[in-house]
C-alpha positions, 0 to 999 in steps of 0.5 A: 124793386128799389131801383125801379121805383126811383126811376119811376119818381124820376120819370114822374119829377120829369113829367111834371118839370115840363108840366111846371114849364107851360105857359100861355103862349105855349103850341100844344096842337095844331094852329094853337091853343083854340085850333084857329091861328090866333097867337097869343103872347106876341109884342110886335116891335115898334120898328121891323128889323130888316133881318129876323135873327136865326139863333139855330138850325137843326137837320130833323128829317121831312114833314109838314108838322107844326113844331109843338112848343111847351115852355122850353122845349119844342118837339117835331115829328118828322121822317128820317129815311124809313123811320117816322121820329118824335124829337125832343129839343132844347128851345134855347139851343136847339140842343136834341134831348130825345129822338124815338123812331119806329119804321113806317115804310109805304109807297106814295101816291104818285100824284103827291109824289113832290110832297114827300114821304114826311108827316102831314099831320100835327101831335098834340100835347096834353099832361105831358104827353105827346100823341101823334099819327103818321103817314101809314095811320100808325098812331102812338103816344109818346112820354114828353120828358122821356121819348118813351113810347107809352102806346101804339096803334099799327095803321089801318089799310088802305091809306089814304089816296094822296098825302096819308093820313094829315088828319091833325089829333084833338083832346077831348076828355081824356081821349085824343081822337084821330081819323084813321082809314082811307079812301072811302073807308075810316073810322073817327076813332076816340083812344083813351089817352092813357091806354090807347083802348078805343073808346067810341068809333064813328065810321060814316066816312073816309077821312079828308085832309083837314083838321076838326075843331071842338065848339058849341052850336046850338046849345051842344057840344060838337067836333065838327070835320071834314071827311071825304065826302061831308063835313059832320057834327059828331059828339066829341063823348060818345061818338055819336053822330049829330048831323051831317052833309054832303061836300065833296071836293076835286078828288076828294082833297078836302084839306081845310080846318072849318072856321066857326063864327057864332052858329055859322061854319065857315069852309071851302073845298081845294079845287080852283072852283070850289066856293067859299061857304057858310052853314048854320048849324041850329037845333029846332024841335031836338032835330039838326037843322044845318042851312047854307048861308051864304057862298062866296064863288070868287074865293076858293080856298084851295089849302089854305087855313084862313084866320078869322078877326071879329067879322072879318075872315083874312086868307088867300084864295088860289085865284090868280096865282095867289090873292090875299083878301077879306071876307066879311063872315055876316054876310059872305061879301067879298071886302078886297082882294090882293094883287095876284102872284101872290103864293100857291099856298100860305100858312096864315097865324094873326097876333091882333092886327098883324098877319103872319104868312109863311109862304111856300116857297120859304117867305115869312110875310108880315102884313097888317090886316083890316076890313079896307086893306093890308099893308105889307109891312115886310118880309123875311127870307127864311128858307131855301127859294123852293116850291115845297120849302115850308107848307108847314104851319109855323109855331110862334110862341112869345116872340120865337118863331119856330120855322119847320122846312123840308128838312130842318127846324130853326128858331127866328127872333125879333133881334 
């Protein structure tokens, strides 16, 4: 008895050791603090180097997740063979401190066979813990000190048609929620964080490949998604719906993270036709009242998450083999385009006027951003030149930036 109760005290000394660590800067889900790739903490230098400095590299298996970073430690949940694995490093290092694996053997949709068999879909931290789900809707919650399984849930059948389950989990409370099923069946479903029990189920709707956020519109509290067929307003408490409409993309790929400007969300579908649209979500009279206001035909966005910098929304379009450009959000005009051949694909994060964009086939791209134009300021060679090499979004936190690969996780620095 007394020994348990040790161990107990250890876990609990360790749990809040990491707790102590955290710090404004830290990556605790994905695209940051606020979901949308805003980074805070970061000091550009004055001169760009022409090298970035890799002070390690580490071999952690296939994925696309975002690195989680909490003070001096990084987590990455990734595939290794048939296993999906949670992985605890030491940030300074690269030193692993923990692997928990559990087996997730699937067969994956031909179509998104050169994607790989690695997670799509980011954890998140919250109170020392880490909850993630993988490629079969296995979702599961995780000690961050100890690599404990707390909880697990077995995936639910069918799995989505092409990437799995890349539906990245929010807090809300003290529930995490996931939207697990597949295609055309699925459930938004809110567990309780501490004991994985269900709390509220909202099952309208498959889930798409995008991510929710949580904000206010029109005086409510909502998460706010989109699924296969529709982007929602769902009571992030109870489960209930609040008001919905139809949107469906190219095969049902609906991979965007909406962007929310005042009462307006700002999304777009992955097909190379799919405009760029804008509703206005409002409460009239205790009804929804979700209107288009504008659409931008000459931007689809295809994958690509955008980030937004005041009333100006910075991204790539898919047009012309991959076009940066600038969106003015009041009113859905276009404000320039890049050149062409630009990326197929781009994971964007902005620190005030500098836009990061990690390119897929391996390039980290620094760019300053305004309402006239971009300058490219300069770029990094941070990964083998492939056309998969790094879809995954790149954690920076402070002045570390934290590249995941297709096979390996590595820490780059200014110097």
């Amino acid at each position: 008895m007394r020994r348990a109760a040790i161990v107990i005290v250890l876990a609990a000394g360790l749990t809040a050791a990491i707790e102590a660590q955290q710090s404004a800067g830290d990556v605790t889900q994905w695209r940051g603090a606020n979901r949308d790739g805003i980074v805070t903490g970061f000091k550009a230098p004055s001169t760009w180097p022409e090298q970035l400095t890799q002070r390690w590299k580490v071999e952690v298996g296939l994925g696309y997740a975002t690195p989680i970073v909490i003070g001096d430690r990084v987590y990455v949940f990734s595939r290794q063979n048939d296993d999906e694995v949670m992985s605890a490093l030491d940030a300074a290092s690269g030193k692993v401190l923990w692997r928990t694996a559990h087996p997730a053997p699937f067969e994956m949709n031909s179509a998104s066979a050169p994607h790989l068999k690695g997670p799509k879909s980011t954890p998140v931290y919250s109170n020392g813990r880490l909850f993630a789900i993988g490629m079969t809707g296995v979702v599961t919650a995780y000690d961050a000190a100890t690599g404990k399984q707390l909880w697990q849930k077995p995936g639910s059948q069918p799995v989505p048609m092409y990437t799995s389950h890349s539906f990245s989990p929010i807090i809300e409370g003290n529930t995490v929620i996931f939207h697990v099923g597949g295609h055309m069946e699925g459930a938004l479903t809110a567990f309780d964080m501490n004991t994985g029990e269900v709390r509220w189920r909202w099952g309208g709707d498959g889930p798409g490949y995008g991510s929710p956020i949580v904000v206010d519109l029109g005086g409510v509290r909502q998460l706010v998604t989109i699924t296969q067929g529709k982007i929602i307003g769902v009571n992030p408490s109870t489960g209930v719906l609040l008001w919905e409409r139809p949107y469906a993309s190219t095969n049902f790929t609906n991979s965007i993270t909406p962007v929310r400007y005042g009462d307006t969300l700002i999304f777009w579908g992955s097909g190379n036709n799919a405009p760029m649209t804008a509703l206005r979500v409002a409460r009239q009279n205790n009804q929804w009242a979700v209107e288009p206001a504008w659409e931008n035909a000459d931007l689809p966005g295809r994958f690509s998450n955008a980030v937004l910098d005041g009333d100006v929304l910075f991204g790539l379009t898919g047009r012309n083999s991959g076009q940066y450009y600038a969106v003015d959000v009041k009113s859905g005009k276009t404000l320039w385009t890049s050149e062409g051949r630009q990326a197929s694909n781009v994971a964007l994060a902005r620190a005030g006027d500098i836009l990061f964009s990690l390119e897929n086939d391996g390039e980290f791209v620094i760019l300053r951003t305004s309402r006239t134009g971009f300058e490219p300021i300069t770029r990094y060679r941070v990964a083998a030149e492939e056309t998969f090499s790094t879809w995954a979004q790149p954690a920076i936190s402070g002045n570390r930036i934290f590249i995941k690969d297709l096979t390996s996780i590595a820490l780059w620095t200014i110097g």
